[in-house]
N, C-alpha and C positions, 0 to 999 in steps of 0.2 A: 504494500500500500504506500510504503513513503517512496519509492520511485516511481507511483503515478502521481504523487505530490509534486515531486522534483521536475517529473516532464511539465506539467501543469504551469510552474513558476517560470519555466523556459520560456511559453508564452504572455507573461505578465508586459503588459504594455507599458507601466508607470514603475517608476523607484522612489520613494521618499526616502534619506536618513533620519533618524532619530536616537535618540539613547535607547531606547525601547525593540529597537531591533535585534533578531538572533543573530545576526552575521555579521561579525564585530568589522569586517571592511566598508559594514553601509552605517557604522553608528555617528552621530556627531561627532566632529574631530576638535579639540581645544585647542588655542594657540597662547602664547604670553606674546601679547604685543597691545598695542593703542587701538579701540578701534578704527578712529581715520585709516592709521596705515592699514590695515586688513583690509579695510572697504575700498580703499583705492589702491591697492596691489589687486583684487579678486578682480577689482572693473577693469583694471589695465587688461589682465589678464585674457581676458574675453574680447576687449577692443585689439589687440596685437592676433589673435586668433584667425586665421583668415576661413575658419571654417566655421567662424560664429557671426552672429551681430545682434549687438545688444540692443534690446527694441525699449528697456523700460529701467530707469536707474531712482532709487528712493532711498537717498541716504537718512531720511527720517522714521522711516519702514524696515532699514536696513535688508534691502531686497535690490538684486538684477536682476532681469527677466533677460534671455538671450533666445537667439531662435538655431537652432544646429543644423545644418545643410548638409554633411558629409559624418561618417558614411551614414547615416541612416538619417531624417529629419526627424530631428526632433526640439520641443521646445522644455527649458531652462529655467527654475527659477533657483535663485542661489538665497540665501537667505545668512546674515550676519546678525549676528546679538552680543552685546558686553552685556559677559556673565559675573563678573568684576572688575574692580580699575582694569586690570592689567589679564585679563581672563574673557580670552574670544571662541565664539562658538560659530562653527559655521555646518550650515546643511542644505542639502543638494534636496530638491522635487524635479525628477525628468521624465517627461514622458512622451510619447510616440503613437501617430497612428497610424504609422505606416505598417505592410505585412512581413514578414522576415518567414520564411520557411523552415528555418532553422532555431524560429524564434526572436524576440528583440531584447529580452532580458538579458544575457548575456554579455552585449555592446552596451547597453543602456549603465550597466555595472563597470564593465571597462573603462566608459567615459568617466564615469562618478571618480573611481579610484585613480586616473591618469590626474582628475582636476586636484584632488587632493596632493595628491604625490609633489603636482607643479605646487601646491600652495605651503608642502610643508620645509619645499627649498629654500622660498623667501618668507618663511615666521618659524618659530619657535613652537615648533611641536610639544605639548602640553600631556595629551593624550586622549585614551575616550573613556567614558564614565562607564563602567558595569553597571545596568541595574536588577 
């Protein structure tokens, strides 16, 4: 039964991270740094991107909205929060409607983890919360 689970999430169209997740590569990631710099390292990030474009930026919201073109389309919202002075939290919502025969969950996860990866080069990796 849990390998019709696991085909099942092959086809999941959408990823949110959260703390609340079992697959500690889609949990929220913490950074030690200011929020300004997060927020505009994460928008730079996506503006240098030639496979993105950022359609919606709310640093009051602490949200980019981006649209992803390659390889699959899909759309991006990045979400930033100070969890303390110096205690940034950031998390990915992406989802897709496009068809993938192989599924889109799989890419949809790749992109999540490559965004972090780029984002734990330029901050200070903190880490992710168990809950």
């Amino acid at each position: 039964m849990a390998m019709l689970g696991g085909l099942f999430t092959r086809f999941k169209k959408q990823i949110e991270t959260s703390d609340r997740i079992a697959d500690d590569s889609l949990k929220t990631h913490y950074y030690k740094a200011k929020y300004n710099q997060v927020f505009e390292s994460v928008e730079k990030l996506f503006h240098e991107d030639a496979d993105c474009q950022v359609t919606t930026v709310s640093k009051e919201r602490g949200e980019i909205a981006v649209e992803i073109n390659k390889p699959i389309r899909c759309f991006l919202i990045v979400t930033i929060v100070a969890v303390k002075p110096l205690e940034i939290a950031v998390d990915f919502n992406i989802s897709s409607e496009g068809f993938s025969l192989l599924g889109s969950y799989p890419a949809l996860k790749k992109r999540i983890n490559s965004y972090y990866e780029r984002i734990n080069q330029l901050h200070t990796f903190v880490g992710i919360k168990n809950s």
